[in-house]
C-alpha positions, 0 to 999 in steps of 0.5 A, a space after each residue: 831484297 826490298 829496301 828500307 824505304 819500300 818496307 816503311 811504305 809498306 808498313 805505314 800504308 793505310 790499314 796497316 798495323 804502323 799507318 802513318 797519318 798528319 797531325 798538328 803537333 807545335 804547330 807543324 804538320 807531324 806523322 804519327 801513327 794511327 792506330 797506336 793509343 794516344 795517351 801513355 795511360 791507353 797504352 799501359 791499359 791495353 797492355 794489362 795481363 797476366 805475363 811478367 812485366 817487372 823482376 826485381 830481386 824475389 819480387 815479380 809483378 804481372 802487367 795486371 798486378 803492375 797497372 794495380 799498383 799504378 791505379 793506387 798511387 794514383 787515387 793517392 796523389 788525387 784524393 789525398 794530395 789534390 793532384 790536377 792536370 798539368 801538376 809536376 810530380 818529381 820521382 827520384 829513387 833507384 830503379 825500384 819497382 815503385 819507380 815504374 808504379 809510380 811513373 805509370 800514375 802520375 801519367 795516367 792522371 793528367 799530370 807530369 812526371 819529372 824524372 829526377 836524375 838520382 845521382 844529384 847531390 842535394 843543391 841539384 836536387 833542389 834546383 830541379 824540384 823547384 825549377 819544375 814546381 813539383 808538388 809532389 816528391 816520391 824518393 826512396 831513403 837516399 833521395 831523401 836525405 839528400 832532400 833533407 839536406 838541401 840548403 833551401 828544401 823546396 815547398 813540396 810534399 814528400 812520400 817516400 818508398 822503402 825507408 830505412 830510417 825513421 821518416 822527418 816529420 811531414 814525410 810520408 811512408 808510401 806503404 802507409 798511403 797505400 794501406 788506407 785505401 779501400 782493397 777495392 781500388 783497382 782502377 785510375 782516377 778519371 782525368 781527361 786529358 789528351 795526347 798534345 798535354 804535357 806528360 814528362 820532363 827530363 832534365 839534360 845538361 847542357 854546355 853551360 849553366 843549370 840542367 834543363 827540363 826537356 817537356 814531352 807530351 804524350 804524342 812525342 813519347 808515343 811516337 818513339 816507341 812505335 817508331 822503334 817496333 817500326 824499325 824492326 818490323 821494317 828490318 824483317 822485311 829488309 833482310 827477309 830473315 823472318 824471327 824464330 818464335 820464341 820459346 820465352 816470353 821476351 824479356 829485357 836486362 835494364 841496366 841503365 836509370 829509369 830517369 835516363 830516357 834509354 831506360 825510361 823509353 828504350 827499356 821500360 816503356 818501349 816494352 808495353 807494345 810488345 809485352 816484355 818482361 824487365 829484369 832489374 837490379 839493385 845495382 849493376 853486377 857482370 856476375 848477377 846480370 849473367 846469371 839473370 840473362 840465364 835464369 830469366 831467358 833475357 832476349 835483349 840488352 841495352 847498356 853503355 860501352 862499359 857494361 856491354 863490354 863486361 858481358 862480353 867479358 863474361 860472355 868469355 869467361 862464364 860457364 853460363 849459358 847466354 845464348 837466349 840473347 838476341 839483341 845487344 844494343 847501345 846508345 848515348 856514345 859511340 861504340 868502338 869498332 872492335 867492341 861491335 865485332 867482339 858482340 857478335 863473336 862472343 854471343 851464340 845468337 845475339 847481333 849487336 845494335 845502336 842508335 843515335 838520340 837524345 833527350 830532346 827526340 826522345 831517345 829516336 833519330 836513327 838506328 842501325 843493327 844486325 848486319 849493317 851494324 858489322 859493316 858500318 860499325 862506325 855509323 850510327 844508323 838510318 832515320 826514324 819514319 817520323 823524323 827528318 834530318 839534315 847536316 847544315 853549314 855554319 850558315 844554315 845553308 844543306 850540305 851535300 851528302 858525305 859533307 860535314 856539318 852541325 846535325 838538325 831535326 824535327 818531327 814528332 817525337 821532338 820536345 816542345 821545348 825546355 821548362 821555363 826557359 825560353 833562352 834556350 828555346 830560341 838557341 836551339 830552335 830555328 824554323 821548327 828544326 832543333 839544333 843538336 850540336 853534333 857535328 855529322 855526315 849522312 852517307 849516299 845511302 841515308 847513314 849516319 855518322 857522328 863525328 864530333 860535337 859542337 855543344 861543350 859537353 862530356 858524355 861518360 856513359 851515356 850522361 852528358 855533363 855540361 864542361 860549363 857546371 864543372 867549371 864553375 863548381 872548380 871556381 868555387 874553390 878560393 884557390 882556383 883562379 881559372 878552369 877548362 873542362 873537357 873530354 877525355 876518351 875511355 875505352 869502358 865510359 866513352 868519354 871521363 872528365 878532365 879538367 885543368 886548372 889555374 891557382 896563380 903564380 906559385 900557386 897550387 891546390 892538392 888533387 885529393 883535396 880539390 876533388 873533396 871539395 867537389 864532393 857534395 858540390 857536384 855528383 859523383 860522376 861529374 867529378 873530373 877523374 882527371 886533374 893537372 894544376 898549371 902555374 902558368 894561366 890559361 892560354 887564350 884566343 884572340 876574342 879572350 875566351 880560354 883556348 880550350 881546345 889547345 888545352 885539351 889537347 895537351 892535357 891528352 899529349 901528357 896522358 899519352 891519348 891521341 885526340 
């Protein structure tokens, strides 16, 4: 059979459908794809048509109607709220219709999508929206009374989409925007800008301090998605096992937040290129998402640990059919070995997938499925065709093959940097490569595998959570004399929050009572599901700094958790 590497040389030779070619892009030499469009706005106009492209509950849009839609609130951020190029518009709300619609616009124009995580509390939302500058706020009823409760609301303007309540003065009913428009408006306002300007931010959280804005432009995220349709096209050759045709249009279950860069690139922007259609919800229900794979012939499937292993559950249970799924993938924490056996056990045709990325490569690095995935269950896959790796020592020395070290990578799809914060830039930046804080190994035949992480982060199924933030919410309680956040494995989230903390001698602060005080301070899911209150201090290593690991590591010992 042909390898990997002789599938991509032929995939990417000139004249082929994913030709490969260099381009400037932050001043490095880049491959990118010829012939894909260079703008996100080209690729949603290539894609208009009259199959399905959203279902959300009673309410389904064609890729035609969806661009429609898009073009509208587009005309209205332009004509009525003077949006420009390069101008942040902010987008925080469930994974509603007008999420996409509204996405779709502000990078049709020139403009910069800030995709808000919509499970801040107001004092996060209103770092964020003043962080990035957005003039413009498009939230649904949740996210504005969580606007409208920040202690310093930012200077912006705000639509909102799907109210419930009577709307604060000032505060715009999308619906109403809408209506004022001639009917003829079905087209996007003209706005030049090419494939280098800026198109995204996508908050992350980092070890310490305040999340911070990842900026794409439209080149990286373009390059993702077509590195992605790469990957399969080379996994056919690969394995010479050529895809039935099939009977549906393609479609995929989006579980995961548009905001999260799975479900904004993996799920909903990797679907243009293929015209599949996306199936959402309201919220994440076992019993609907069953029934929707059914009814809707739901061919792939995206999700953390924790849903993935309820479809199976169901898979099991459920007198539905879920044969229509051929794909079961993952991503932002590892699976367990025994969860990818049990996706391929329990479906009739679905083979079970993952990867390795993150915000910062947008959502790319390596990927594995299929039958390499049954066989490595514990790797996280092969490199993108536009990416390159290497594992380092801790003096930026390369390591050899099957050596651990910290993991690097640069290339197309990479960020140029983080929103105003040239700190960060120069910490995780260095010779054009970009530190990822993951500790790794690539095997001799190109797999990778993650085996810890260096930067001190919690992810609980697929989030990362900065251990720094939580501490520092911890400090906040007058009672609180030190704190130390840290993982803690689960078998549904990959990783919980734990925390323990110090209240001084004889003192101490009820568990109840401290995690009330979290409430509204932090988001719900950064809140620790595991709290110990110590009488004794922290223990410390010799430079002074908490002892964090030892910390851990008991706190696990008295959960009966092995490390």
């Amino acid at each position: 059979m042909p390898s990997r590497s002789e599938a991509l040389s032929q995939l990417t030779a000139a004249g082929e459908p994913f030709e490969l070619d260099l381009c400037e892009l932050y001043g490095q030499e880049c491959r990118y794809f010829k012939t894909a469009p260079p703008t996100l706005h080209e690729l949603y106009e290539r894609a208009r048509g009259a199959l399905d492209f959203v279902v959300y509950q009673e309410e389904r849009y064609s890729y035609e109607e969806t661009y429609r839609a898009a073009c509208r609130i587009a005309t209205v951020l332009v004509e009525q709220y003077g949006i420009e190029r390069g101008d942040r518009v902010a987008i925080s709300m469930r994974n509603y219709p007008e999420w996409i619609f509204s996405f779709m616009a502000v990078t049709s124009i020139g403009a910069v999508a800030v995709a808000m995580n919509a499970l801040w509390e107001s004092d996060e939302m209103a770092y964020g929206l003043a962080d990035s500058g957005a003039k413009v706020l498009l939230a649904d009823q949740e996210r504005l009374d969580r606007f409208v409760g920040c202690s310093e609301p930012p200077d912006l303007k705000v639509i909102v989409v799907r109210p419930t309540e009577d709307l604060p003065e000032g505060v715009a009913d999308l619906v109403d925007l809408l209506s004022a428009l001639p009917s003829e408006v079905a087209e996007m306002p003209a706005v030049d800008f090419g494939p280098n300007d800026d198109a995204i931010i996508l908050y992350t959280s980092g070890s310490t301090g305040h999340p911070k804005g990842a900026v794409s432009c439209h080149r990286n995220v373009i390059s993702a998605l077509y590195s992605w349709q790469l990957d399969l096209a080379a996994h056919v050759i690969e394995t010479e096992v050529v895809p039935e045709e099939p009977e549906h249009q393609p479609a995929t279950l989006l579980a995961v937040p548009l905001f999260h860069a799975t479900g904004s690139h993996a799920v909903f922007l990797n679907s243009f290129p293929t015209q599949r259609k996306i199936v959402s919800m309201y919220k994440w229900d076992t019993e609907l998402a069953a029934e929707l794979i059914e009814r809707e012939h739901i061919s792939s499937f995206i999700g953390p640990a924790a849903m993935t292993g309820d479809l199976v559950l169901a898979a099991h249970r459920s007198q539905r059919d879920l044969s229509s799924l051929v794909s079961v993938g993952g991503g932002g924490a590892p699976r367990a070995p025994e969860q990818v056996a049990g996706i391929d056990a329990a479906f009739t045709n679905a083979l079970p997938g993952t990867g390795w990325g993150m915000t910062e490569t947008n959502a790319i690095g390596v990927g594995i499925g299929g039958e390499h995935y049954l066989e490595r269950p514990e790797s996280s896959g092969r490199c993108s065709a536009v990416l390159e790796l290497k594992v380092v020592d801790e003096a930026g020395a390369e390591v050899a093959t099957g050596e651990r070290g910290e993991l690097l990578v640069r290339g197309t799809s990479v960020i140029r940097g983080y929103w105003n914060r040239p700190d960060a830039n120069a910490e995780t930046f260095v010779d054009g490569w970009l530190r990822t804080g993951d500790v790794a190994y690539l095997d001799e035949d190109g797999f990778l595998f993650i085996v810890d992480r260096i930067k001190d982060l919690v992810i609980r199924g697929g989030e990362n959570i900065g251990c720094g933030e939580v501490e520092a919410a911890l400090l906040e309680h007058p009672e609180v004399l030190e704190a130390s956040v840290y993982a803690v494995p689960d078998e549904r989230l990959g990783e919980e929050v734990g925390a323990t903390v110090y209240c001084g001698v004889g003192g101490g602060v009820d568990e109840g009572v401290l995690r009330e005080f979290l409430v509204g301070r932090l988001a719900k899911f950064k809140v620790p599901r595991y709290l110990r209150v110590v009488d004794e201090a922290l223990p410390r290593i010799a430079s002074g700094k908490i002892f964090k690991r030892g910390i851990r590591e008991a706190a696990l010992g008295e959960l009966g958790v092995s490390v």
